[in-house]
RODO-2510 file (C-alpha; in nm, 4 decimals, decimal comma):
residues 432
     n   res          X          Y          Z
     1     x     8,9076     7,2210     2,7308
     2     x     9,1111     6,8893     2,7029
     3     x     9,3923     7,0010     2,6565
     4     x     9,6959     6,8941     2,9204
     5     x     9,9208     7,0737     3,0593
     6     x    10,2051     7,0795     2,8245
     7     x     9,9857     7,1744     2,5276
     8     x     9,8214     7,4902     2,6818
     9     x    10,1802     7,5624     2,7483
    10     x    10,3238     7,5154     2,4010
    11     x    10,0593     7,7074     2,2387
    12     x    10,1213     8,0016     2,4636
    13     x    10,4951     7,9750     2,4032
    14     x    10,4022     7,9644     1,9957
    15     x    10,2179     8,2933     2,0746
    16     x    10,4669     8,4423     2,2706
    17     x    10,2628     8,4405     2,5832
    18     x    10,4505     8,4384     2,9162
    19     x    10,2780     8,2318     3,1612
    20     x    10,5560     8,1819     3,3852
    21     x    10,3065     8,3566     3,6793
    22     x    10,0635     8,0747     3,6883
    23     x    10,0834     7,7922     3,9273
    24     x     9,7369     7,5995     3,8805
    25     x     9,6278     7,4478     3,5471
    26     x     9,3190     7,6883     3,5632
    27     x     9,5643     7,9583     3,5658
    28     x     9,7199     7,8640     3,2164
    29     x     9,3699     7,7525     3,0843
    30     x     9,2118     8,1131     3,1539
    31     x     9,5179     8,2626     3,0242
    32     x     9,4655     8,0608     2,6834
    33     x     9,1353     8,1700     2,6806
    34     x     9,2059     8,5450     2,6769
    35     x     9,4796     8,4748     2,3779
    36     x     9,2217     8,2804     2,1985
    37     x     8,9826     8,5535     2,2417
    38     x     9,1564     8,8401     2,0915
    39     x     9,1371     8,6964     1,7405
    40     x     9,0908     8,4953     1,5149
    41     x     9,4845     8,5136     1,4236
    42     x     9,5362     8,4726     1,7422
    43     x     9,3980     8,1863     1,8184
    44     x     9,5467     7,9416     1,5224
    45     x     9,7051     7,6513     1,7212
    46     x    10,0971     7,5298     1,5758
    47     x    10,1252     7,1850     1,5058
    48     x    10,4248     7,0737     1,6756
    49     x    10,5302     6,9199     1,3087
    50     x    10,4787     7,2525     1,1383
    51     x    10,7729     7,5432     1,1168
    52     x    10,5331     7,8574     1,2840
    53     x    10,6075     8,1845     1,1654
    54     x    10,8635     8,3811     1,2472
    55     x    10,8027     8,5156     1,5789
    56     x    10,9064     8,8808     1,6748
    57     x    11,2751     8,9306     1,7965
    58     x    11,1506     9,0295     2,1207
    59     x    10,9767     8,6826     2,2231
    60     x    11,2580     8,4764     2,0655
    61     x    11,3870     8,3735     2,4014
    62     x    11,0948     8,2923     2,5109
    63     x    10,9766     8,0665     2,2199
    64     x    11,3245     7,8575     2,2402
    65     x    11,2832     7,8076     2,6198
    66     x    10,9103     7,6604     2,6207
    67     x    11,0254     7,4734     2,3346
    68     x    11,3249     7,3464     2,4959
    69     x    11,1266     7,2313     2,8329
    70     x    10,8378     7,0965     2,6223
    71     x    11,0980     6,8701     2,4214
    72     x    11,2174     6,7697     2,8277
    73     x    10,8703     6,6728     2,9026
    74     x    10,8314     6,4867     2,6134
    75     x    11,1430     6,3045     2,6648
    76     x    10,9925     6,2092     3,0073
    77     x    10,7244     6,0136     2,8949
    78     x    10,4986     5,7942     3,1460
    79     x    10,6715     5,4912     3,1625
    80     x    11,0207     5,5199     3,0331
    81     x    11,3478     5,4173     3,2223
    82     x    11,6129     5,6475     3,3167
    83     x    11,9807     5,6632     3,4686
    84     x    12,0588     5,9343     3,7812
    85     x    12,3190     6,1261     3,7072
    86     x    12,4460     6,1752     4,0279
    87     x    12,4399     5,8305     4,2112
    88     x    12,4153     5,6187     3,8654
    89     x    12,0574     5,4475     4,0161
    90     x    11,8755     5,3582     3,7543
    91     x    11,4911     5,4244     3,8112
    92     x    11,1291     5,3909     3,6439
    93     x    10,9694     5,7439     3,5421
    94     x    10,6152     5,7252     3,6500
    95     x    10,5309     6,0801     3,5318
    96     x    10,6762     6,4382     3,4384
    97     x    10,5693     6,7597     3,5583
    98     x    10,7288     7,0796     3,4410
    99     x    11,1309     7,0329     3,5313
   100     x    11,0042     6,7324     3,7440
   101     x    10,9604     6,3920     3,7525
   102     x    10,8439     6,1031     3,9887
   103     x    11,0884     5,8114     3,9887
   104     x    11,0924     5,5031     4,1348
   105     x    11,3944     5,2537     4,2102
   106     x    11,4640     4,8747     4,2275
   107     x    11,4898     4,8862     4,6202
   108     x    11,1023     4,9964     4,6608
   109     x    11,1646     5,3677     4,6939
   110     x    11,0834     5,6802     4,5018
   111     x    11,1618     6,0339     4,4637
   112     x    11,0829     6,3625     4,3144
   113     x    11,4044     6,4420     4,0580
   114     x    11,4588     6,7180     3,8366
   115     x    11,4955     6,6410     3,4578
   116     x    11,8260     6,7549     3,4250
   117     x    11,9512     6,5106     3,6569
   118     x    11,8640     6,2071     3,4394
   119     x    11,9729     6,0813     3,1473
   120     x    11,6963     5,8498     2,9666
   121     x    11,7605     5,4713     2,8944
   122     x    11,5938     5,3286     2,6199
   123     x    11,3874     4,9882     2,7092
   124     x    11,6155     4,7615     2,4502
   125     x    11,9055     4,8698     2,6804
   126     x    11,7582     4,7250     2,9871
   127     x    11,9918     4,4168     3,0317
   128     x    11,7498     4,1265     3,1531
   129     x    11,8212     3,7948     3,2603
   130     x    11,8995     3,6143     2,9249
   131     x    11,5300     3,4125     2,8250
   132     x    11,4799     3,0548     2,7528
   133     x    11,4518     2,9941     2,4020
   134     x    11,1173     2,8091     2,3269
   135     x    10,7513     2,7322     2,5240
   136     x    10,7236     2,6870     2,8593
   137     x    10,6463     2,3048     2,8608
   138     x    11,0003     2,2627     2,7109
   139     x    11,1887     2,5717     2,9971
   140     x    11,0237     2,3267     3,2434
   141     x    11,1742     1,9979     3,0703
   142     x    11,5120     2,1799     3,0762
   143     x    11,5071     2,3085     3,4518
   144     x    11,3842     1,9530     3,5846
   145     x    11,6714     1,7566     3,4089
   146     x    11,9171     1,9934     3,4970
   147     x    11,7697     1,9967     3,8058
   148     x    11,7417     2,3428     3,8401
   149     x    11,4820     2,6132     4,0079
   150     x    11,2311     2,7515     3,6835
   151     x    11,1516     3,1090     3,6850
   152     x    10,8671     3,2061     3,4616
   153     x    10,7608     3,5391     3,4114
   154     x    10,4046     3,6135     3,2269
   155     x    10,3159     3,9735     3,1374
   156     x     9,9381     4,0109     2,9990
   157     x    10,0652     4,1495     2,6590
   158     x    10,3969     4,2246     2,4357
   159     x    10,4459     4,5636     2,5843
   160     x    10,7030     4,8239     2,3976
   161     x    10,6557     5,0409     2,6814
   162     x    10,6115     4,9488     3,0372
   163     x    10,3530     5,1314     3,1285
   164     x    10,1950     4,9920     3,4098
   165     x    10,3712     5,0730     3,7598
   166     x    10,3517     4,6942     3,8162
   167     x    10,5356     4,5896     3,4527
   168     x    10,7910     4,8571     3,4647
   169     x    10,8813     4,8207     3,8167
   170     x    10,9199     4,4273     3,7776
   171     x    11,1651     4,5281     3,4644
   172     x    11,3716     4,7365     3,6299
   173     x    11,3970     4,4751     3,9462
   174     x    11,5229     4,2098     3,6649
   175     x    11,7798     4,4225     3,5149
   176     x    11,9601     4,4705     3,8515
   177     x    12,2965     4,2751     3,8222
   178     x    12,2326     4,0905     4,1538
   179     x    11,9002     3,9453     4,0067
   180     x    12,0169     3,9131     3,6749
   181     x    12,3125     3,7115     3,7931
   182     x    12,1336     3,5137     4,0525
   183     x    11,8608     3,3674     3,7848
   184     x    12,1407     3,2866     3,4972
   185     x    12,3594     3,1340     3,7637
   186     x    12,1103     2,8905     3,9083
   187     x    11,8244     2,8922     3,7140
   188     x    11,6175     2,8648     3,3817
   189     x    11,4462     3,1976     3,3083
   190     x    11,1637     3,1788     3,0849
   191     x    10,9695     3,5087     2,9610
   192     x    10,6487     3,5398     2,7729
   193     x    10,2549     3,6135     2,7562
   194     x     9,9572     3,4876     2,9358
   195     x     9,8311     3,3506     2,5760
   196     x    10,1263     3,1425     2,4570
   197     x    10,0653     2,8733     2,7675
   198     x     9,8281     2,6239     2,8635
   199     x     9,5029     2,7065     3,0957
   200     x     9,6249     2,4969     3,3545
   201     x     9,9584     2,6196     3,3319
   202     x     9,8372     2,9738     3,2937
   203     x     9,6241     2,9050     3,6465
   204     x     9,9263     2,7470     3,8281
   205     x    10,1547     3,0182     3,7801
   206     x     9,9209     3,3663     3,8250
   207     x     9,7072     3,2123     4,0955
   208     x     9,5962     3,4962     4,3132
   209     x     9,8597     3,7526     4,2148
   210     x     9,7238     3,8335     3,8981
   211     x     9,9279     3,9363     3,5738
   212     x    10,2183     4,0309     3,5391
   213     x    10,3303     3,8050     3,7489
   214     x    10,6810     3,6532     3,8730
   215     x    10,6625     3,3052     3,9254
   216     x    10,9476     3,0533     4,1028
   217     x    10,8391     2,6961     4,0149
   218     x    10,9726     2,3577     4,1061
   219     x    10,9607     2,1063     3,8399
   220     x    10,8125     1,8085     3,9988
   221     x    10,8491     1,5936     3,7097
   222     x    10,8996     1,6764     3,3165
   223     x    10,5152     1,6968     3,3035
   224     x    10,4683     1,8360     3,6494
   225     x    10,5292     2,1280     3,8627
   226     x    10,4686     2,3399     4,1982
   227     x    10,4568     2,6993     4,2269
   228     x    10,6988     2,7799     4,5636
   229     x    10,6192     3,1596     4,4987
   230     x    10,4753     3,4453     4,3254
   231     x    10,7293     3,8097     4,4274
   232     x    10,5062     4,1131     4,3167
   233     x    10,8300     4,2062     4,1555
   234     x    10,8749     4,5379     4,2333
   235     x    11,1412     4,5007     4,4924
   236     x    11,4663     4,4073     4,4799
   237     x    11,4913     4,2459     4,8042
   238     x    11,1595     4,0997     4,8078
   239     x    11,2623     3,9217     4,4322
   240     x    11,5635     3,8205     4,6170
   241     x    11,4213     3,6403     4,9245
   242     x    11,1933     3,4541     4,7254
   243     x    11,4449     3,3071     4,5431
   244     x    11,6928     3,1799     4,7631
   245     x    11,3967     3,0592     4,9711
   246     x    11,3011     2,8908     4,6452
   247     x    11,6852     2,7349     4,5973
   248     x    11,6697     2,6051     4,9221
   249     x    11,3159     2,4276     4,8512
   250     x    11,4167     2,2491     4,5538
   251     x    11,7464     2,1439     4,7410
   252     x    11,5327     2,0120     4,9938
   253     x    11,2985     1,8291     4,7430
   254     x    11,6533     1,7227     4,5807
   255     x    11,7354     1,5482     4,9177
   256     x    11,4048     1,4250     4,9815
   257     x    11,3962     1,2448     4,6350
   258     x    11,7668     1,1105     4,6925
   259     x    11,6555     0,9454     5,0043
   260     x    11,3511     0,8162     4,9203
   261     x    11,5757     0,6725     4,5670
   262     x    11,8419     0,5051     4,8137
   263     x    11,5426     0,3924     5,0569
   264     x    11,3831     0,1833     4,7382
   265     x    11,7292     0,0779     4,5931
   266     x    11,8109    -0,0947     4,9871
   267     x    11,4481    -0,2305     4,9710
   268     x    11,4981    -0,4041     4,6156
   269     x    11,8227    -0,5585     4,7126
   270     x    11,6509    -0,6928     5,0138
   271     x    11,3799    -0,8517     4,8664
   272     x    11,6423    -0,9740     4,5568
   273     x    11,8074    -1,1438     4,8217
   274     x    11,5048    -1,3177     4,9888
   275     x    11,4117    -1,4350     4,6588
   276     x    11,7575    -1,5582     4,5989
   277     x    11,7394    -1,7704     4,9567
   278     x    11,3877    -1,8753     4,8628
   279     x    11,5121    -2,0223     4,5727
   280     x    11,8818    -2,2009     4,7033
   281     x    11,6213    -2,3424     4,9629
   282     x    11,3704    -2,4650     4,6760
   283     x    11,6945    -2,5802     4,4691
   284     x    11,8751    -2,7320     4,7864
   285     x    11,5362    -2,9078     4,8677
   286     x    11,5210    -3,1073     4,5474
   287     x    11,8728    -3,1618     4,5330
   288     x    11,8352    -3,3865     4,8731
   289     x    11,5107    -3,5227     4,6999
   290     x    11,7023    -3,6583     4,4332
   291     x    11,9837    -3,7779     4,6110
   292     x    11,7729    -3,9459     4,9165
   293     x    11,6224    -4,1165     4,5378
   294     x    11,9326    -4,2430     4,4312
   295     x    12,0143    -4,3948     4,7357
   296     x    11,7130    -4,5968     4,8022
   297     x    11,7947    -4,7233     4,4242
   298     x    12,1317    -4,8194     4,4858
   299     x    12,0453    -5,0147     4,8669
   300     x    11,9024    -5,3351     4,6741
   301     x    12,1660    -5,3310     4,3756
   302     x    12,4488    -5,3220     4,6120
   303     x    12,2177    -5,6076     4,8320
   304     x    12,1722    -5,8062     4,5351
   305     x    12,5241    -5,8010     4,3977
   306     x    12,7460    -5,8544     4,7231
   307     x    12,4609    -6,0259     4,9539
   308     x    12,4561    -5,9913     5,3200
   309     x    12,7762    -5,9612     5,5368
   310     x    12,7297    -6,2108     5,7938
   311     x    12,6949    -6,0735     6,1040
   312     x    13,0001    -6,0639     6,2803
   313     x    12,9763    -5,9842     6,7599
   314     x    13,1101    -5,6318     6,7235
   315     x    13,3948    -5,6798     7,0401
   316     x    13,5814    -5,3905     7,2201
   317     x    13,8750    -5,5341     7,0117
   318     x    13,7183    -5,4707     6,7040
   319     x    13,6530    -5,1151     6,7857
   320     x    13,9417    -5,0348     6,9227
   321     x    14,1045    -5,1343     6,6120
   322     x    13,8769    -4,9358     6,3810
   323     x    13,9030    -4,6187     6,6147
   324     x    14,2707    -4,6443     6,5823
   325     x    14,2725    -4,6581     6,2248
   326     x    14,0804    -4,3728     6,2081
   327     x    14,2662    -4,1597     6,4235
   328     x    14,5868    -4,2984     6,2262
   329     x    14,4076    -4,1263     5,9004
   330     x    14,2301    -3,8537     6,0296
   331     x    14,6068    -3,7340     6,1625
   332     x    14,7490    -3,7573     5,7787
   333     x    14,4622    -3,5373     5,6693
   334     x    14,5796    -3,2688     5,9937
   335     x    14,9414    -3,3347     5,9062
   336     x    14,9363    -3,3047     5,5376
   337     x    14,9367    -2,9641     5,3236
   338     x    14,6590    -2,7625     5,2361
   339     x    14,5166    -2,7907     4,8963
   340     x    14,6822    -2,4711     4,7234
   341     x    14,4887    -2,2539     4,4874
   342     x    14,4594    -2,3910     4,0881
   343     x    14,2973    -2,6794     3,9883
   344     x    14,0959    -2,8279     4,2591
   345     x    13,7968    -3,0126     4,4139
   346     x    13,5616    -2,9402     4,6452
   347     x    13,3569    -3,2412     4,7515
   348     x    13,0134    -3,2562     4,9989
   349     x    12,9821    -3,5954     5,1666
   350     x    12,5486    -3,6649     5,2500
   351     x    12,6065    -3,9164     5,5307
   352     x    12,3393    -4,1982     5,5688
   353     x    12,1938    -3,9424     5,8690
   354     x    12,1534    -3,6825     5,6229
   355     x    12,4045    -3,4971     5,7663
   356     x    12,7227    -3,3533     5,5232
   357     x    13,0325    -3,2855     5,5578
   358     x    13,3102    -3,1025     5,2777
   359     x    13,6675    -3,0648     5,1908
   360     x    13,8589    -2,9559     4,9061
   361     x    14,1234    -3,1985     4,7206
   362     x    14,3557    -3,1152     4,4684
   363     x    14,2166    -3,2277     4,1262
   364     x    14,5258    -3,4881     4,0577
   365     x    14,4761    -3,6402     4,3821
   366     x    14,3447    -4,0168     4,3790
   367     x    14,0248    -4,1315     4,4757
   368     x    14,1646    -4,3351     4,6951
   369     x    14,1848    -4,0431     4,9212
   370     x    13,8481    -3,9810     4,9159
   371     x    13,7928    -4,2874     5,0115
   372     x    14,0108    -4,2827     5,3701
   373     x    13,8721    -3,9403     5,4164
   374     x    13,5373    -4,0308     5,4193
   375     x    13,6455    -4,3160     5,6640
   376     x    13,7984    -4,0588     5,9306
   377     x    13,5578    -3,7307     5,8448
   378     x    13,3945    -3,7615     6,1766
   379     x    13,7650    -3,6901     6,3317
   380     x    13,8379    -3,3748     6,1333
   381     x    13,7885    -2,9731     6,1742
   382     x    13,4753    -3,0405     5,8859
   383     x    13,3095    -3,2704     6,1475
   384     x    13,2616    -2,9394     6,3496
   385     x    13,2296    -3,1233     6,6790
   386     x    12,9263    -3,3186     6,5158
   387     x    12,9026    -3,6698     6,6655
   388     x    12,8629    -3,8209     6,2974
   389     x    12,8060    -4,2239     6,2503
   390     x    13,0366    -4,3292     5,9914
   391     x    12,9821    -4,6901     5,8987
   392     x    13,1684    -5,0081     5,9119
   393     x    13,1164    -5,0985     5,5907
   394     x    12,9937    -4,8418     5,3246
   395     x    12,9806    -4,7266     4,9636
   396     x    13,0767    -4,4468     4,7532
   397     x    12,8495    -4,3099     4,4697
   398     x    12,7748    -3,9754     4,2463
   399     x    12,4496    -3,8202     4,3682
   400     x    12,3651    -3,6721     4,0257
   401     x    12,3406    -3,8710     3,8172
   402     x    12,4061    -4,1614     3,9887
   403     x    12,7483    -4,3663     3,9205
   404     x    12,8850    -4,6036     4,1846
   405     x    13,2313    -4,5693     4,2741
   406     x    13,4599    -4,8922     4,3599
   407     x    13,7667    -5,0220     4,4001
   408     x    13,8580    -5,0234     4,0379
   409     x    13,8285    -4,6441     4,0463
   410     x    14,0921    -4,6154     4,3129
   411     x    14,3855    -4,5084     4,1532
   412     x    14,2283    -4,2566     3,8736
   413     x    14,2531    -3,8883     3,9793
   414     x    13,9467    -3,6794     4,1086
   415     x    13,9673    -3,5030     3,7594
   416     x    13,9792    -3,8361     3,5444
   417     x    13,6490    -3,9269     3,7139
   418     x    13,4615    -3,5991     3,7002
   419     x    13,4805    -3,4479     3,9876
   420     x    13,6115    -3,1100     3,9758
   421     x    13,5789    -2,8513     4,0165
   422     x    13,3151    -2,9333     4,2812
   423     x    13,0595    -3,2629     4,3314
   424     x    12,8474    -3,4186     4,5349
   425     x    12,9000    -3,7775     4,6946
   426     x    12,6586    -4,0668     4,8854
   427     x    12,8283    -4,2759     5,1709
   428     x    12,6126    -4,5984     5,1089
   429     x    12,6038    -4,7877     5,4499
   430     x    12,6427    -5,1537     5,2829
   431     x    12,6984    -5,3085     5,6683
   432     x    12,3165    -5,4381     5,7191
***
C-alpha cells in the first residue's frame, strides 16, 4: 500500500468506516483492507473532486467530520507559514499530523500546536526586506558608493513554496520586523538564484555554507568585494549578530580607508612642497647667475667711462665724516613713517659680498631715496646685525635686464622708472 495517512483515512470516512480506535498506521491500513475486501462496491475509492453518493443518514456525521479534518490537514501542508493565535508568533509548519502540527519560530525554537490554534499565512504575505532592483554586480555598485553593508541572499531555485527547513526558516527570520528594519535601514538587500550570478561571485558568497545561503558582504571596490559572513539564517538572533558585527566591519574599513586617504593627501602636499623649494632654489640660483653676469659687464663700462678715482689716504677724518653721515641718514629712515599699504615697492639690494638686504618704498617716492638708503642699509633693522661693507663710492643698476641708474634718474619716482611693485637692484662698488 502507498497510500499516506490521510488517504486511508478519507476513504474510510467516504465508506463510513469509523477508525477513530486505531493509533498506528498499520491499524488504519488493515482496517482498509477488510473494507476493501468485502466487495467489489465496497472497495471503489472517491476522488476527492467527485460528489460520492449519498451516504446513509446514520454515517452523515461521520462523513462531514473526516472531511472537515482532512480539509485541516490539507490546509497544513509541509512547508507553509502560519500565525498563532494565541501569542500572534508567526511560525514555519514543518508537517501535520491528525489535529497536529510541528512548528518552528524565528527565535530557533519549535513546538507541537494544534491546528485550530493557527491561522495560515499565505507566502506573498510574508513582508521581506524590500529587494534591490537589478543583478548583483550593480546591488554591489550601489552599496559601495553609498557606502553601505550588501546583503545578498541566493536560494538554489525560484521556490513558490519553501519547502526545505533551511529556505523556509531563513524566510520567516527575514520577515521579522527587527531584521526587516535593520537591512532597509542600513543596507542594500539583494535577493535572487544561484544561476543569475557570476562563478566567482557565486563561489565568494556560498563558500562552505552551501545554498541557500545568507551572505553579508563588504564592497571593497565597485568591482570588488569580501564576504564578512555567511548566518545559516534560521535564527533570529544569530541573523542579527552577524549583522551588526558586519556594520561595525565596514565602519572600521570606512576609518581605515579615511586614514590611509588623509595619510596620502599629507604625503602629496609634502612632497608638492619639496618640489616647490627645489625649484625657488633652482630659480633663485640662476637669478644670482645672471645678476653676478651683469655685474662683471657693467665693472669695465663704468671703468672705461669715469676712469680711475685717484687714490685718495683714507684718514680717521675721512671716516668719521662718512660714519656720521650715515648715521645722520640711517636715523631719517628710523624716524620717518612706514610705507602704508597701496601702491608700493619692495626693493632687494645684492651687495658686492653677495649679501642682500630689502625694504619697501612707496611707489611715488624718488629714487633719490634709494639712493641714501643704500648708503646707510648697513645701519638699519634690514641689516639684521650683519656687519655689511657698503662702499665709498658705488653704483646703482637693474639686475634684470640690466639698466644703470644715475644721477639723472634722481628725481623720477620708483614707479616712473619701473620699479614697482617689487625689483631687484646691484650696488656697483666703482671705488677701485
Amino acid at each position: 500500500m502507498g497510500q499516506s495517512v490521510r488517504e486511508i483515512k478519507a476513504i474510510l470516512a467516504a465508506h463510513g468506516v469509523d477508525y477513530s480506535h486505531c493509533c498506528e498506521k498499520s491499524e488504519l491500513q488493515a482496517l482498509l483492507e477488510q473494507v476493501e475486501s468485502s466487495g467489489p462496491e465496497a472497495s471503489v475509492q472517491v476522488s476527492p473532486t467527485v460528489e460520492p453518493a449519498s451516504p446513509a443518514p446514520e454515517t452523515h456525521a461521520a462523513e462531514q467530520e473526516a472531511a472537515s479534518m482532512s480539509m485541516g490537514q490539507m490546509e497544513w501542508a509541509d512547508g507553509t507559514f502560519a500565525t498563532q493565535r494565541s501569542d500572534g508568533r508567526r511560525c514555519w509548519v514543518e508537517f501535520a499530523e491528525d489535529k497536529d502540527v510541528l512548528c518552528h519560530f524565528d527565535d530557533g525554537t519549535d513546538a507541537v500546536i494544534a491546528a485550530a490554534d493557527l491561522d495560515p499565512v499565505p507566502e506573498d504575505a510574508l513582508q521581506r526586506p524590500t529587494a534591490f532592483a537589478g543583478t548583483f554586480e550593480d546591488a554591489r555598485t550601489q552599496a559601495f558608493h553609498s557606502g553601505r553593508l550588501l546583503v545578498a541572499e541566493v536560494s538554489s531555485e525560484d521556490r513558490h513554496r519553501f519547502e526545505s527547513k533551511r529556505e523556509g526558516l531563513r524566510a520567516l527570520v527575514l520577515a521579522s520586523e527587527e531584521v526587516a528594519s535593520l537591512l532597509e535601514e542600513n543596507a542594500v538587500f539583494w535577493r535572487g538564484r544561484a544561476d543569475e550570478l557570476r562563478v566567482p561571485h557565486l563561489q565568494q558568497l556560498v563558500g562552505n555554507s552551501g545554498l541557500p545561503t545568507l551572505a553579508m558582504v563588504l564592497p571593497l571596490a565597485v568591482d570588488a568585494m569580501k564576504v564578512l559572513s555567511s548566518p545559516d539564517g534560521t535564527s533570529k538572533d544569530a541573523v542579527v549578530d552577524s549583522f551588526v558585527q558586519a556594520l561595525e566591519d565596514v565602519e572600521v574599513h570606512q576609518e581605515a580607508a579615511q586614514a590611509r586617504a588623509l595619510s596620502e593627501d599629507v604625503q602629496l602636499r609634502m612632497a608638492q612642497d619639496e618640489e616647490f623649494a627645489e625649484a625657488l632654489a633652482v630659480d633663485r640660483a640662476v637669478q644670482e647667475a645672471k645678476e653676478t653676469a651683469v655685474a662683471e659687464q657693467l665693472m669695465p663700462e663704468v671703468s672705461q667711462s669715469e676712469g680711475k678715482r685717484p687714490a685718495t689716504p683714507e684718514t680717521s677724518e675721512e671716516q668719521e665724516r662718512l660714519a656720521k653721515m650715515c648715521r645722520r641718514l640711517a636715523d631719517e629712515f628710523l624716524q620717518g613713517s612706514p610705507v602704508k599699504d597701496g601702491s608700493r615697492s619692495r626693493l632687494v639690494l645684492k651687495l658686492p659680498t653677495g649679501e642682500r638686504v630689502e625694504r619697501a618704498f612707496c611707489a611715488e617716492q624718488n629714487f633719490s631715496s634709494v639712493r641714501r638708503w643704500a648708503e646707510c642699509c648697513a645701519l638699519l633693522p634690514e641689516a639684521n646685525g650683519r656687519n655689511l661693507q657698503i662702499p665709498a663710492d658705488f653704483e646703482l643698476s637693474t639686475a634684470f635686464p640690466t639698466r644703470r641708474l644715475g644721477a639723472e634718474d634722481s628725481e623720477k619716482t620708483l614707479s616712473e622708472l619701473g620699479l614697482v611693485p617689487s625689483a631687484a637692484l646691484l650696488l656697483i662698488d666703482t671705488s677701485a
